[in-house]
VOTI-968115 format. One record per residue (C-alpha): x, y, z; residue in one letter. Coordinates in Angstrom, 2 decimals. Example, Ala and Ser with C-alpha at 12.3 -4.5 7.8 and 13.67 -1.06 7.14 Angstrom:
BEGIN
<node east="12.30" north="-4.50" up="7.80" residu="A"/>
<node east="13.67" north="-1.06" up="7.14" residu="S"/>
//
This chain:
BEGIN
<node east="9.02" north="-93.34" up="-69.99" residu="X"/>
<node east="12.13" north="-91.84" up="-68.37" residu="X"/>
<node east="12.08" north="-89.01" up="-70.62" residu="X"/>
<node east="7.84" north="-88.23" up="-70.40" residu="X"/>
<node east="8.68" north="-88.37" up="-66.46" residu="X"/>
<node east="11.73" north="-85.67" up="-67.12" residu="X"/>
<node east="10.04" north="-83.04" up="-69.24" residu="X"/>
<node east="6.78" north="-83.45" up="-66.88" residu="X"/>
<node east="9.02" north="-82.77" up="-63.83" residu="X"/>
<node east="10.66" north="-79.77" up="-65.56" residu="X"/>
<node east="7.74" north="-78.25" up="-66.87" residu="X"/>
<node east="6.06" north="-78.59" up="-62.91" residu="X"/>
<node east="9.36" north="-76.88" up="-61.66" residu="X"/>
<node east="8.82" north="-74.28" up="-64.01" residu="X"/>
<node east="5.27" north="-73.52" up="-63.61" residu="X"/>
<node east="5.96" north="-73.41" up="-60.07" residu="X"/>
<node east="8.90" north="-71.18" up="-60.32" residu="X"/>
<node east="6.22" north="-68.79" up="-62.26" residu="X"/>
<node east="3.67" north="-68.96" up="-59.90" residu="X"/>
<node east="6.37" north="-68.23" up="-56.87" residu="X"/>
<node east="7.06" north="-65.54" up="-58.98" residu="X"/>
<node east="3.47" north="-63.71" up="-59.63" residu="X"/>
<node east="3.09" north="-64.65" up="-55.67" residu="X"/>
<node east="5.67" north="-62.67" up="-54.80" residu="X"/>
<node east="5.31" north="-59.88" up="-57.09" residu="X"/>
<node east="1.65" north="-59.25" up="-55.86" residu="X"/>
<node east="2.38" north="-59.38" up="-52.26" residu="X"/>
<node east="5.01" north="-56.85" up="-52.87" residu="X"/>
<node east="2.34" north="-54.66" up="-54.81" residu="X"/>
<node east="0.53" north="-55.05" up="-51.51" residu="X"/>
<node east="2.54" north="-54.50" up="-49.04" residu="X"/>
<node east="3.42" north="-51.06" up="-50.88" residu="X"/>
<node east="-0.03" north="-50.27" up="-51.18" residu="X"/>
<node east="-0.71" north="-50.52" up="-47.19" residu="X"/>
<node east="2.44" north="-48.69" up="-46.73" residu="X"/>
<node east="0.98" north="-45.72" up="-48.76" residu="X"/>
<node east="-1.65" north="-45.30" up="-46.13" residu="X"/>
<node east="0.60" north="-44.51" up="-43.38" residu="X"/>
<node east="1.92" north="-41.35" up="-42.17" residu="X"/>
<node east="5.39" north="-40.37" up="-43.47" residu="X"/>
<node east="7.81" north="-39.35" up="-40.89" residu="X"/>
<node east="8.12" north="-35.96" up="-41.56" residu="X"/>
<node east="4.37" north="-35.30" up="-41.56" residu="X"/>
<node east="4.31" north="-36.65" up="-38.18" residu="X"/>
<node east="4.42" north="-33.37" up="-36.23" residu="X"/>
<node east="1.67" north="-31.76" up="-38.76" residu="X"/>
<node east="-0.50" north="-34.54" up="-38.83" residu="X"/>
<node east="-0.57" north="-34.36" up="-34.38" residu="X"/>
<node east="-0.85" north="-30.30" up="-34.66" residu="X"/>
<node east="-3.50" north="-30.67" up="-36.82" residu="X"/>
<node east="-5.46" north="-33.35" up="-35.06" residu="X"/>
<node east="-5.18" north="-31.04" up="-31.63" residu="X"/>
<node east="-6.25" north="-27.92" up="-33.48" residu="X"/>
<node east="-9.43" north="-30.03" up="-34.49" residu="X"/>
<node east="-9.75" north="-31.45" up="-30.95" residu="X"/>
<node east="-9.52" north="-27.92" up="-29.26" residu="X"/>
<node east="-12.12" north="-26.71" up="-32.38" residu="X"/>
<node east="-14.45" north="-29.59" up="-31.03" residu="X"/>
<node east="-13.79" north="-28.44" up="-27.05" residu="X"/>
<node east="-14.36" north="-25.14" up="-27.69" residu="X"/>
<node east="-17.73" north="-25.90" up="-29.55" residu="X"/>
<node east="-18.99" north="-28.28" up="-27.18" residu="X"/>
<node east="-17.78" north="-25.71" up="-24.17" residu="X"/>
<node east="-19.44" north="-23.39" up="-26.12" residu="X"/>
<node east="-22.43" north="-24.94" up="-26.54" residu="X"/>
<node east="-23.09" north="-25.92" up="-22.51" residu="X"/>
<node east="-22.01" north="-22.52" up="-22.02" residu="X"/>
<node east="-25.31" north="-21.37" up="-24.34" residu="X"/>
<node east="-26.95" north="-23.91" up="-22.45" residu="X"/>
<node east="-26.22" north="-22.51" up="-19.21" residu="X"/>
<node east="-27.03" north="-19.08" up="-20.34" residu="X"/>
<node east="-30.15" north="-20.18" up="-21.94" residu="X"/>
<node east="-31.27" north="-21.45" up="-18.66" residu="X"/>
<node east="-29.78" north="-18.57" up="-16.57" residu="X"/>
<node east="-31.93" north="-15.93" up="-18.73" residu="X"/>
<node east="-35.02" north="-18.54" up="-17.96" residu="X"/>
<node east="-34.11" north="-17.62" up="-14.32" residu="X"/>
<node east="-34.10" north="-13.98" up="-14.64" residu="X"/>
<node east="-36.91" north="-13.48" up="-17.02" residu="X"/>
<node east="-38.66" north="-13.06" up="-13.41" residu="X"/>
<node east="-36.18" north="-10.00" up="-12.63" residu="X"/>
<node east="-37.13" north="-6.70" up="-14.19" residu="X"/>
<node east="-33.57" north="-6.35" up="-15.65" residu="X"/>
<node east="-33.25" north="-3.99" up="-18.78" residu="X"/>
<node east="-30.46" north="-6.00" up="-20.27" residu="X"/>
<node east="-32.71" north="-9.44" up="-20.82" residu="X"/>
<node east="-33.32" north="-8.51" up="-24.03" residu="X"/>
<node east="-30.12" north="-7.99" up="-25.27" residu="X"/>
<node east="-28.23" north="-11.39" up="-23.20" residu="X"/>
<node east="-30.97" north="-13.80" up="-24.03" residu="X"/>
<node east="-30.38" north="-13.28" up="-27.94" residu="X"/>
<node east="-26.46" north="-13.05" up="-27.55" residu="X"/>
<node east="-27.05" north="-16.59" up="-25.49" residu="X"/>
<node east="-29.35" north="-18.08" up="-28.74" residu="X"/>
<node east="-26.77" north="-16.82" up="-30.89" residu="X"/>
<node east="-23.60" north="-18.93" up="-29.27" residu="X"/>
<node east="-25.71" north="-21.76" up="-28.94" residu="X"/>
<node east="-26.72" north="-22.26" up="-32.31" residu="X"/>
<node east="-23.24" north="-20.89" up="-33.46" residu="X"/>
<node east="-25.04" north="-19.52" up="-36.43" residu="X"/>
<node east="-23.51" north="-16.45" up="-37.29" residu="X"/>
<node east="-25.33" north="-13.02" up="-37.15" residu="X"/>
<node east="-26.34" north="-11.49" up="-39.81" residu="X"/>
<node east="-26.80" north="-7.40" up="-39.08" residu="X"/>
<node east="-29.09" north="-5.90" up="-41.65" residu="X"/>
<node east="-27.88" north="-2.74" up="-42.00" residu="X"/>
<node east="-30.78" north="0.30" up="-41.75" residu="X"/>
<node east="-31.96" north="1.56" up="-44.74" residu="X"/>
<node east="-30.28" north="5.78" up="-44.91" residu="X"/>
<node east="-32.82" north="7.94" up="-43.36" residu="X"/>
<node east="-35.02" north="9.60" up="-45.95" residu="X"/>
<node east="-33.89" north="13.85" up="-46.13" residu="X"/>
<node east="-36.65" north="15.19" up="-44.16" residu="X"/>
<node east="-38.96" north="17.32" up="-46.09" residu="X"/>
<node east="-38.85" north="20.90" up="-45.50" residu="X"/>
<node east="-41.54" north="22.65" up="-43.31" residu="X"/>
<node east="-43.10" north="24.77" up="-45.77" residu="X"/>
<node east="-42.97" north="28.34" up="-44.10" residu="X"/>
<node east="-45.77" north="29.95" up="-44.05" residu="X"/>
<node east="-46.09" north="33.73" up="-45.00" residu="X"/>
<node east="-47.77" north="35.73" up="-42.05" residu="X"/>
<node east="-48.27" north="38.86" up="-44.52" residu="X"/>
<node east="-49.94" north="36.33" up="-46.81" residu="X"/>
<node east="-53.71" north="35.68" up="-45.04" residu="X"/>
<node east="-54.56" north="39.50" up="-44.38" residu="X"/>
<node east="-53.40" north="40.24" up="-48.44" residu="X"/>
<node east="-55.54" north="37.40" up="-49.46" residu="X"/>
<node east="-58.37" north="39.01" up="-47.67" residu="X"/>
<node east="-57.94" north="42.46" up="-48.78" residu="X"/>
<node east="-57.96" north="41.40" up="-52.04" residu="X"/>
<node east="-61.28" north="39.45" up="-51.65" residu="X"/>
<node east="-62.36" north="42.38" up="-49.36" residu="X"/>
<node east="-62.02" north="44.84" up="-52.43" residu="X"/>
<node east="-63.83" north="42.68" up="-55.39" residu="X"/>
<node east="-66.82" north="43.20" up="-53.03" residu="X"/>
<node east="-65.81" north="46.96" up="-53.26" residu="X"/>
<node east="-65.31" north="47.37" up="-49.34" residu="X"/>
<node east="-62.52" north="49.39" up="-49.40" residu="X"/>
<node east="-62.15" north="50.32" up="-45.86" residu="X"/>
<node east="-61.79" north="46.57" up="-44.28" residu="X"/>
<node east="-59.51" north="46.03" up="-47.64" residu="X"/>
<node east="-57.35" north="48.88" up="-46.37" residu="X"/>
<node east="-57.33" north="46.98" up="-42.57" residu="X"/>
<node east="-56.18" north="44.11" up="-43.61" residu="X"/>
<node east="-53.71" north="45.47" up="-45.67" residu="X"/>
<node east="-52.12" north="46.70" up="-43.31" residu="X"/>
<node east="-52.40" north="44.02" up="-41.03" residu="X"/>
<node east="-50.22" north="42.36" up="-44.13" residu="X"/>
<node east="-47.46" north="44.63" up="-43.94" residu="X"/>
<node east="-47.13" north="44.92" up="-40.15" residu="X"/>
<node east="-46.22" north="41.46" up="-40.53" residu="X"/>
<node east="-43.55" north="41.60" up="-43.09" residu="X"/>
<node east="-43.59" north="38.51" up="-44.78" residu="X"/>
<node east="-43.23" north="38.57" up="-48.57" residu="X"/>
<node east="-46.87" north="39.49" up="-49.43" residu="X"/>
<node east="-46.74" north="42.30" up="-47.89" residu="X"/>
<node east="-45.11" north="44.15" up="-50.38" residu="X"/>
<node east="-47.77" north="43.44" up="-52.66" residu="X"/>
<node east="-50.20" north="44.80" up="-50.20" residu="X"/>
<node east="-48.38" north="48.19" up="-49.93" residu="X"/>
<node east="-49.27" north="48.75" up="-53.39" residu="X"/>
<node east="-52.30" north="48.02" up="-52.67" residu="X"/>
<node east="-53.14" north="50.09" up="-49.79" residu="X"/>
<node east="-50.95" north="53.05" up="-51.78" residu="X"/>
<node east="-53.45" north="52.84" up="-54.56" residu="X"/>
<node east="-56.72" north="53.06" up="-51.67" residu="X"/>
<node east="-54.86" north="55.76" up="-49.64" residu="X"/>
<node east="-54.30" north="57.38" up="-53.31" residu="X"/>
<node east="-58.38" north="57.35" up="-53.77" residu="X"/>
<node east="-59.15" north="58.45" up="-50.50" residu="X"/>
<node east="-56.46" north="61.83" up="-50.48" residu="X"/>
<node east="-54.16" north="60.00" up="-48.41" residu="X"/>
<node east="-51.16" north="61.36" up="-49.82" residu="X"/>
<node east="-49.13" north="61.26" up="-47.34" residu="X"/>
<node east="-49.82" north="58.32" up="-46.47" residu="X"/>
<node east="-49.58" north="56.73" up="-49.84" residu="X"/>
<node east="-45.89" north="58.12" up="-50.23" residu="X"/>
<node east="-44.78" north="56.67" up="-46.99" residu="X"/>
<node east="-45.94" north="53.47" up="-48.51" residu="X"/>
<node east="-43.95" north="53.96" up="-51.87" residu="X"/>
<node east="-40.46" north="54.84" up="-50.09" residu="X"/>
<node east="-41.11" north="51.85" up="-47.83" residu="X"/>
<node east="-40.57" north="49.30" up="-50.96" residu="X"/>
<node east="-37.27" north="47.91" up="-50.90" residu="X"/>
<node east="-37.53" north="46.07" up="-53.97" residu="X"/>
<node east="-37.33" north="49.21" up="-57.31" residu="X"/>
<node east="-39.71" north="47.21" up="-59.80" residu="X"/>
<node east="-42.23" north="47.17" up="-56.96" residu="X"/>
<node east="-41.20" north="50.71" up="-56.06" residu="X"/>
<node east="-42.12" north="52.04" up="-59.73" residu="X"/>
<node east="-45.44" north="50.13" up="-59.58" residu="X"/>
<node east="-46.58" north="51.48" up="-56.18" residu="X"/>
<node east="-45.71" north="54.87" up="-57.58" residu="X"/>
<node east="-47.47" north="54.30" up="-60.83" residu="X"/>
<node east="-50.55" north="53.31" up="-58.40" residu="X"/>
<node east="-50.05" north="56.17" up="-56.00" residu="X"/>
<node east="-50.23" north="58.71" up="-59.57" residu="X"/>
<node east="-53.11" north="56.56" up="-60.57" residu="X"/>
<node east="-55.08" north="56.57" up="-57.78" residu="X"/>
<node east="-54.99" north="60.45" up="-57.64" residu="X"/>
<node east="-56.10" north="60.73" up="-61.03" residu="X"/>
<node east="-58.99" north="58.87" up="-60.86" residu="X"/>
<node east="-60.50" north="61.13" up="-57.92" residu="X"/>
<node east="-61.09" north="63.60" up="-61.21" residu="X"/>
<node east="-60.74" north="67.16" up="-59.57" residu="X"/>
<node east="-57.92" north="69.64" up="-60.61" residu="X"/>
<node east="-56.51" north="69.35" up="-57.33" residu="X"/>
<node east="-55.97" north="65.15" up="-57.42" residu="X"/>
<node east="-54.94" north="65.81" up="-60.94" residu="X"/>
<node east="-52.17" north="67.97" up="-60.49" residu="X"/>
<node east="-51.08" north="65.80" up="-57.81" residu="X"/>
<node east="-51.28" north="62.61" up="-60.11" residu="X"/>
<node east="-48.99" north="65.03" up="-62.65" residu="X"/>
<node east="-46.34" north="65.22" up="-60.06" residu="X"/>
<node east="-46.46" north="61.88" up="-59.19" residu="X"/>
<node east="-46.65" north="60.83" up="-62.98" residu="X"/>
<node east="-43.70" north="63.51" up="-63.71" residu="X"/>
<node east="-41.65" north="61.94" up="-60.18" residu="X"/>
<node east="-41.81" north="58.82" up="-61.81" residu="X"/>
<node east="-41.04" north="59.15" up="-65.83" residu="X"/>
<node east="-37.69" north="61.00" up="-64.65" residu="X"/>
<node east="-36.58" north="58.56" up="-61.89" residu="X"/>
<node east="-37.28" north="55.65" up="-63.97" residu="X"/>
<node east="-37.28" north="57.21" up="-67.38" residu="X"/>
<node east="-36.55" north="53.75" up="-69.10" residu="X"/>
<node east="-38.78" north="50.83" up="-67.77" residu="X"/>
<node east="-40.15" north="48.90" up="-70.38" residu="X"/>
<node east="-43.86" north="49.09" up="-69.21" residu="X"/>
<node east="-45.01" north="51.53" up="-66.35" residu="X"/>
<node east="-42.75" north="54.61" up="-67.86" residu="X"/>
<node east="-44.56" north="54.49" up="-71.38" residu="X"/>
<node east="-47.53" north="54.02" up="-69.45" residu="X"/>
<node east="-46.51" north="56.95" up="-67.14" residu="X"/>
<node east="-46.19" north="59.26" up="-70.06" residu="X"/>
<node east="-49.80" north="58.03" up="-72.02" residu="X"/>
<node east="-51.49" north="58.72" up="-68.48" residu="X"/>
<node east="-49.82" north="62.22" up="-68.45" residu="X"/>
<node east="-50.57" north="62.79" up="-72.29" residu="X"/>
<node east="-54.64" north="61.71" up="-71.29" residu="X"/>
<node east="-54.29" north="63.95" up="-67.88" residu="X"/>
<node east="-53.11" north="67.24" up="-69.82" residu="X"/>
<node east="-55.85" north="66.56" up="-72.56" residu="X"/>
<node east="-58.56" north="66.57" up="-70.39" residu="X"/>
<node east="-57.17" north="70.25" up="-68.98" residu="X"/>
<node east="-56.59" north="71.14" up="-73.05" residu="X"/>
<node east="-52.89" north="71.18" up="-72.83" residu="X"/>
<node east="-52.23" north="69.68" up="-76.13" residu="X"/>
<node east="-48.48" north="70.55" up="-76.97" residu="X"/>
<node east="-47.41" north="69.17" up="-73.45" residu="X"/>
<node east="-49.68" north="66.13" up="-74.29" residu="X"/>
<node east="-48.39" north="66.11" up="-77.83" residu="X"/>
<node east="-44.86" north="66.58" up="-76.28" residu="X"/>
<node east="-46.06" north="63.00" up="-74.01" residu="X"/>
<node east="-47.06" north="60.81" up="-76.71" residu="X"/>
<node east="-43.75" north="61.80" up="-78.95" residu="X"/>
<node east="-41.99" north="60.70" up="-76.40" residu="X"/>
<node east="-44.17" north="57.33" up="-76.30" residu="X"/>
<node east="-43.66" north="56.96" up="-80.22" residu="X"/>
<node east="-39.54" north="57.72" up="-80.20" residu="X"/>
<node east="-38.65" north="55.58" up="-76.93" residu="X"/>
<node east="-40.67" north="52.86" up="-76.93" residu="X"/>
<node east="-41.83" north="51.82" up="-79.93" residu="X"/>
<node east="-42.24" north="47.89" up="-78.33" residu="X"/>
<node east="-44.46" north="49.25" up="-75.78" residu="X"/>
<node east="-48.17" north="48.54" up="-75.99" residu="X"/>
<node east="-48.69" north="52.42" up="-75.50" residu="X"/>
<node east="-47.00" north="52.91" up="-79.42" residu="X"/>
<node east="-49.87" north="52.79" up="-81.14" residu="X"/>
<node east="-52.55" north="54.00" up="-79.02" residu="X"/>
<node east="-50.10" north="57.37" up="-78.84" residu="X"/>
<node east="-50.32" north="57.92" up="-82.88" residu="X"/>
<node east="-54.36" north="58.14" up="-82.22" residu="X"/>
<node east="-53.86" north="60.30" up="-79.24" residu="X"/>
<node east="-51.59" north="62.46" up="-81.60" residu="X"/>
<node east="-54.50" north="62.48" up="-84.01" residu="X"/>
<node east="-56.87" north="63.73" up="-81.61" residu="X"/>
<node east="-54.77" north="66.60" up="-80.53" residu="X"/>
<node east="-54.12" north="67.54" up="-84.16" residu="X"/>
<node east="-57.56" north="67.64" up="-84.90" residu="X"/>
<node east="-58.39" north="69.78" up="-81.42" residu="X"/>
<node east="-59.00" north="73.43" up="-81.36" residu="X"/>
<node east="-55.84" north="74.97" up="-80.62" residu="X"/>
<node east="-53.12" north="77.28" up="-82.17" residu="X"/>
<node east="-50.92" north="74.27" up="-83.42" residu="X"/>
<node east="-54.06" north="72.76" up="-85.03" residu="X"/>
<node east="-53.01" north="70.96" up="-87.87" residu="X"/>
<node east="-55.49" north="68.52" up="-90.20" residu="X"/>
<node east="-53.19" north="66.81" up="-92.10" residu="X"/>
<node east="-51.16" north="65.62" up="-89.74" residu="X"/>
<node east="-53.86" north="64.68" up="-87.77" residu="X"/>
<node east="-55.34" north="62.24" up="-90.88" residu="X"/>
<node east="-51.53" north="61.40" up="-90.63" residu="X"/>
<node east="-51.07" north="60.01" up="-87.43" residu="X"/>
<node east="-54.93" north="58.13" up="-87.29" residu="X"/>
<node east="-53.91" north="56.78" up="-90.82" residu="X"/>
<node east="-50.32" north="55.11" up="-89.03" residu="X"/>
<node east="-52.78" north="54.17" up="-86.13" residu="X"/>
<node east="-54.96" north="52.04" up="-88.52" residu="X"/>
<node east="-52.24" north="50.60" up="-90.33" residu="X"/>
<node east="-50.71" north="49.73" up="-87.37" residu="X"/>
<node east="-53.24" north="47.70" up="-85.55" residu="X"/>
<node east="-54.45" north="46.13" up="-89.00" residu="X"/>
<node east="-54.75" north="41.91" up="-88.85" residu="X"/>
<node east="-54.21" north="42.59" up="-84.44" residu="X"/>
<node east="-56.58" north="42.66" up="-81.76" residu="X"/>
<node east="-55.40" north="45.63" up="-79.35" residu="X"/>
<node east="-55.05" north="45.33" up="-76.15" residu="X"/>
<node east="-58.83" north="46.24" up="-73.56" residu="X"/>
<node east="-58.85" north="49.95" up="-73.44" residu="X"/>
<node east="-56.53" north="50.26" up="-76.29" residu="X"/>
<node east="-58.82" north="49.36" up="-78.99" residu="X"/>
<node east="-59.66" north="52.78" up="-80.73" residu="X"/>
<node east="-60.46" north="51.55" up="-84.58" residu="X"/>
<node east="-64.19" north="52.29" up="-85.06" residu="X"/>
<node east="-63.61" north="55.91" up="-83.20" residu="X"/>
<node east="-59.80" north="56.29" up="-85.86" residu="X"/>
<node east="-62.03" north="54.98" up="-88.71" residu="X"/>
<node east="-65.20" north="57.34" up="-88.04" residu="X"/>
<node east="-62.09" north="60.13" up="-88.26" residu="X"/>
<node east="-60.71" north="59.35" up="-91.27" residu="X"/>
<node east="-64.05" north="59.09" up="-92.82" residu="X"/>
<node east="-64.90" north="63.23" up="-91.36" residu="X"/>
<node east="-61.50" north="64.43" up="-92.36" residu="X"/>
<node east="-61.33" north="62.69" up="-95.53" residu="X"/>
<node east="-64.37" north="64.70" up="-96.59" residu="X"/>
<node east="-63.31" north="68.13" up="-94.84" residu="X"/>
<node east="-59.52" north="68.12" up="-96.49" residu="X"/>
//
């Protein structure tokens, strides 16, 4: 019994030597664990700065907002008072209060103005003229040409060569010539020349007509290599000096044509016109090469539609036909 009593004593004195033990051990865990929520010494002096900053934070926001407050009922107040500025305080004031910050949409760039479209002042009097002259009224045509002009805009060069070709018609030479050494621009220049020579040859007496040669001649040896109105120049003289049966200056015209400007759409018409004066009473009258140069003509404008006014196969082919049988 003695020793059941011993070993029951010891094993009590151990077990509570054990549980002293895991007492201790876990109250030691604890008492570390508390400590780990307080401040270590030398975070002291951030840990205060830190908590004033937040304080001052929270006193300026609550200043801040009886400040808006205050505003908010100050503008209230002087809503009553025609003041320009209420506008602009009351949504400062809503802006503090809130403390929501603004948000400044910026403007979308300004879209390039458009151009004002200028308006010729030459062009409504050219416009007219022109519409004046389809109805054949040539005198208010020539009015508001002029009227175009005067106003020198960029119709009105277009309407000098207008009015040059009417002043040409009615025996305005004079006239018709200021216009021409008026044009500035020299492809404009050519063409109110060509219109001025034109104009003059259409009035059909030998006085206009030897007028139109000058004007023809001034122009083939001032511009003696446009690509249009100086082969045109020379076909108009070759016509002119036909009609007064002067063939070897015509024929001396439409070689010129035929050498020069072979692109021109005066090349072929010329080898007809060079059959007709061939085949025309005269000392240099010469069949064959007449039937020569209406042949080239026909093979020429084979498979192509000539131009209006150039168009000269049934007359070539009715030619062929009477010199074929006379040769």
């Amino acid at each position: 019994m003695k020793v059941l009593y011993f070993c029951l004593e010891l094993f009590l004195r151990i077990s509570l030597f054990f549980l002293l033990m895991i007492i201790s051990s876990v109250s030691r865990i604890q008492a570390e664990t508390t400590e780990l929520f307080l401040p270590f010494p030398e975070t002291w002096n951030q840990d205060s700065n830190t908590d004033k900053k937040e304080n001052s934070v929270t006193n300026n926001s609550n200043g801040l907002s009886s400040e808006g407050s205050d505003s908010n009922t100050n503008s209230k107040t002087l809503t009553s008072a025609p003041n320009p500025n209420n506008a602009e305080s009351g949504s400062n004031v809503a802006v503090v209060a809130n403390q929501t910050p603004s948000v400044t949409k910026s403007k979308p760039a300004d879209k390039k103005k458009k151009k004002k479209e200028v308006i010729d002042p030459s062009q409504a009097s050219f416009q007219k003229g022109k519409a004046y002259l389809t109805r054949d009224q040539k005198k208010s045509a020539e009015s508001e040409f002029a009227d175009s002009y005067g106003k020198e805009g960029d119709a009105a060069k277009f309407s000098r060569v207008e009015n040059t070709n009417l002043f040409g018609l009615d025996g305005k030479e004079k006239e018709s010539s200021g216009l021409v050494e008026k044009q500035e621009d020299p492809d404009l220049k050519i063409k109110t020349q060509f219109e001025l020579a034109r104009s003059l040859d259409r009035i059909g007496n030998p006085d206009s007509e030897e007028k139109a040669y000058k004007e023809y001649l001034k122009l083939v040896t001032e511009f003696p290599k446009h690509p249009e109105l100086t082969p045109r120049s020379h076909y108009a003289m070759a016509i002119l000096l036909i009609r007064k049966k002067e063939f070897r200056s015509a024929a001396h015209q439409l070689v010129n044509i035929i050498k020069n400007f072979k692109e021109s759409s005066e090349f072929l018409p010329a080898h007809h016109y060079l059959g007709k004066v061939y085949e025309s009473s005269w000392e240099e009258r010469d069949l064959e090469r007449s039937l020569k140069y209406y042949q080239l003509y026909m093979n020429g404008v084979e498979g192509k539609t000539p131009m209006p006014g150039y168009d000269f196969k049934k007359e070539t082919r009715e030619r062929l036909r009477v010199l074929g049988s006379s040769i």
